[in-house]
C-alpha positions in Angstrom: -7.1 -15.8 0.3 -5.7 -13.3 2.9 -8.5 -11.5 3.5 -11.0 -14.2 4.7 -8.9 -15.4 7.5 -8.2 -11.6 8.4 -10.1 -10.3 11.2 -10.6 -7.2 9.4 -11.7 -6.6 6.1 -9.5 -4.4 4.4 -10.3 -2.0 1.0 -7.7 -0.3 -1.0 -8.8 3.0 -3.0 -8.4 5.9 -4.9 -9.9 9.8 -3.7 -12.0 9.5 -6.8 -13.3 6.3 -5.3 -13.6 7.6 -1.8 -17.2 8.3 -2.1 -18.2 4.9 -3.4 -17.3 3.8 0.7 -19.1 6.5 2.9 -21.4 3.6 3.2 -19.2 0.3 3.5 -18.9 0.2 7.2 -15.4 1.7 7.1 -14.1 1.9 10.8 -10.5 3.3 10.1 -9.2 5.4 7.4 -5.2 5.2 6.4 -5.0 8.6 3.8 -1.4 8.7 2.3 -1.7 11.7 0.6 0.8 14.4 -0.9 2.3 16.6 1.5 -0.2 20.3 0.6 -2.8 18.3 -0.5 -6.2 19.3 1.3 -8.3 16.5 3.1 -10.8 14.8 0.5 -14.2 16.6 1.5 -15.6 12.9 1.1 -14.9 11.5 4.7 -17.5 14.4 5.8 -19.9 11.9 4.5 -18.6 8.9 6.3 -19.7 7.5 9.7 -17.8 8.2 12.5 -14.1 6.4 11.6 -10.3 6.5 12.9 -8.3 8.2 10.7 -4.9 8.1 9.9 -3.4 10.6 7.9 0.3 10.8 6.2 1.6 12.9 3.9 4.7 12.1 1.9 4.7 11.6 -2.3 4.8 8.2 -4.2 8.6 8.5 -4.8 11.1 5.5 -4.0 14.3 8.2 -3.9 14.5 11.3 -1.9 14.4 14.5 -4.0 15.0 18.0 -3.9 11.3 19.7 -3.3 10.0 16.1 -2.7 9.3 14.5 0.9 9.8 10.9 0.6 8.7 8.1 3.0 10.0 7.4 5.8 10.7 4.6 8.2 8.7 6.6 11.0 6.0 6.9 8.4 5.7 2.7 8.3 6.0 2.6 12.1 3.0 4.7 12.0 0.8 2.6 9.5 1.8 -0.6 11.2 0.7 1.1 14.7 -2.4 1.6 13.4 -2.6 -1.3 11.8 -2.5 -3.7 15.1 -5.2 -1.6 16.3 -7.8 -3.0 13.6 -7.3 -6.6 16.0 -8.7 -4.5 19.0 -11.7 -4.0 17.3 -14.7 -6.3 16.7 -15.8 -6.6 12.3 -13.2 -3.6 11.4 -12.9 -2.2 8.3 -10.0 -0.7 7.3 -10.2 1.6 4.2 -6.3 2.3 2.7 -6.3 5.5 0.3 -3.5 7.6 -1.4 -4.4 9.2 -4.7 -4.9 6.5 -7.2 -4.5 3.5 -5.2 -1.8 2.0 -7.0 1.3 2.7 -5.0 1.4 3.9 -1.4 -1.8 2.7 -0.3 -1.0 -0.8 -1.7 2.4 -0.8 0.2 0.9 -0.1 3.3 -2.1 -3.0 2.9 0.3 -5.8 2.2 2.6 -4.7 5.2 -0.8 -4.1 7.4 -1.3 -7.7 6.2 1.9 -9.1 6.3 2.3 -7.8 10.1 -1.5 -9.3 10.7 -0.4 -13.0 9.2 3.1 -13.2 9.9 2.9 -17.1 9.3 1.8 -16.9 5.7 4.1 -16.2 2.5 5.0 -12.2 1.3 3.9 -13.7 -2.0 0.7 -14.7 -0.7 0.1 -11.6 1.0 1.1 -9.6 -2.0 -0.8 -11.7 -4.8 -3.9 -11.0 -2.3 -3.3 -7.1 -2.4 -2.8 -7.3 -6.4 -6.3 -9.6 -6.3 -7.6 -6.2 -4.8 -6.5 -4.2 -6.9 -5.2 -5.2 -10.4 -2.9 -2.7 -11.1 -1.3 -2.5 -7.8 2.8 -1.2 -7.8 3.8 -1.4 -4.7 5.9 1.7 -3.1 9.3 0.1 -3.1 10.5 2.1 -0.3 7.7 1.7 2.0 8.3 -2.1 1.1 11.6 -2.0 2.0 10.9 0.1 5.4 8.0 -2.7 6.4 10.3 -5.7 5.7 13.0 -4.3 8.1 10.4 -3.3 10.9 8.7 -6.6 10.4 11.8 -8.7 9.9 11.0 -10.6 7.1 14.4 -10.6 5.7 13.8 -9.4 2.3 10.9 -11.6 1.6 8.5 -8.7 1.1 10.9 -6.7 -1.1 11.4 -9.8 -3.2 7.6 -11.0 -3.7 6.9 -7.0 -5.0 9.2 -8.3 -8.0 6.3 -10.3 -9.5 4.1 -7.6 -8.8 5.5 -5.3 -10.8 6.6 -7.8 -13.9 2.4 -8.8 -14.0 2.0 -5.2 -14.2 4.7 -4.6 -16.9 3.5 -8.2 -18.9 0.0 -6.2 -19.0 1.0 -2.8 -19.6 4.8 -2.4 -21.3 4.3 1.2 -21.4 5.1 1.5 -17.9 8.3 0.7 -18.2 9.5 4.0 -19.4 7.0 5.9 -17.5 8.2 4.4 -14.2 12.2 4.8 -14.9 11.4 8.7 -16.2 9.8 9.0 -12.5 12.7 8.1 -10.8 11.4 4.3 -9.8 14.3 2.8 -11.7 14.6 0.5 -8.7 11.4 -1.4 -9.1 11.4 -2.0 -12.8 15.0 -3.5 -12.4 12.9 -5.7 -9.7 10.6 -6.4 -12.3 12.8 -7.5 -14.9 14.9 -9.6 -12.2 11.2 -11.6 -11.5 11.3 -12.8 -15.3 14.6 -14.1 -15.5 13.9 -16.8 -12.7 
């Protein structure tokens, strides 16, 4: 798994779940959050930490009214990222609203840039074990791969991502294409014709 070999334990969360952490040793703080959202009052109960905060929405396609990740964004989180090696039993805590999109983006890439040897697959499968339901931002994906150049293998592996997620909860589908994340369920459905 991933995370053992890591030299920094990594935990990917929701703001409802922030509280359930104030306690877990957490060293630095990645907050993807929505661009006027306020600062979760939780981190006030934290212990001293490195925070880094960005604020774009979980969209794959810029919008009208709608700011939209950008590559400066990624160069950010993987910035912050290589400083968790500086840094003797960190704990990296990755947060966006629910935990199922941006901040699972940015953990695999933080991984992927922190095991560069090791598979996008593996690194991706290791981020779903975190969190089941994981749908990886597309477009952060796509930023990371580039800035990491791994060629398209991180775009590709999100494929069976999101088809796991789709086997388990169909529904999606529609939900996801209505949101304007046409992109990844086409993804998805590529993953189960090989």
């Amino acid at each position: 798994m991933v995370t053992r070999s890591t030299p920094f334990r990594v935990t990917i969360c929701g703001i409802p779940e922030l509280g359930e952490h104030c306690a877990a040793g957490v060293t630095h703080v990645l907050s993807i959050l929505d661009p006027a959202w306020p600062d979760p009052p939780a981190f006030g109960q934290f212990a001293p930490h490195r925070r880094l905060a960005l604020r774009f929405n979980d969209i794959i396609e810029p919008g009208p009214d709608r700011l939209a990740p950008t590559r400066e964004d990624v160069v950010q989180l993987l910035a912050f990222g290589r400083e968790l090696n500086e840094f003797a039993a960190s704990h990296l805590l990755v947060h966006c609203h629910a935990g199922v999109s941006r901040s699972t983006a940015s953990a695999a890439l933080i991984l992927a840039q922190a095991h560069p040897e090791l598979p996008a697959q593996d690194v991706l499968d290791a981020v779903a074990r975190m969190r089941p339901r994981a749908w990886p931002n597309l477009r952060i994906l796509e930023f990371g791969d580039a800035l990491l150049a791994r060629n398209g293998e991180i775009v590709a592996a999100a494929s069976a991502v999101y088809r796991r997620v789709l086997d388990r909860e169909p529904y999606l589908q529609e939900a996801m294409i209505d949101g304007g994340r046409a992109r990844e369920v086409i993804a998805a459905l590529s993953a189960s014709a090989r």
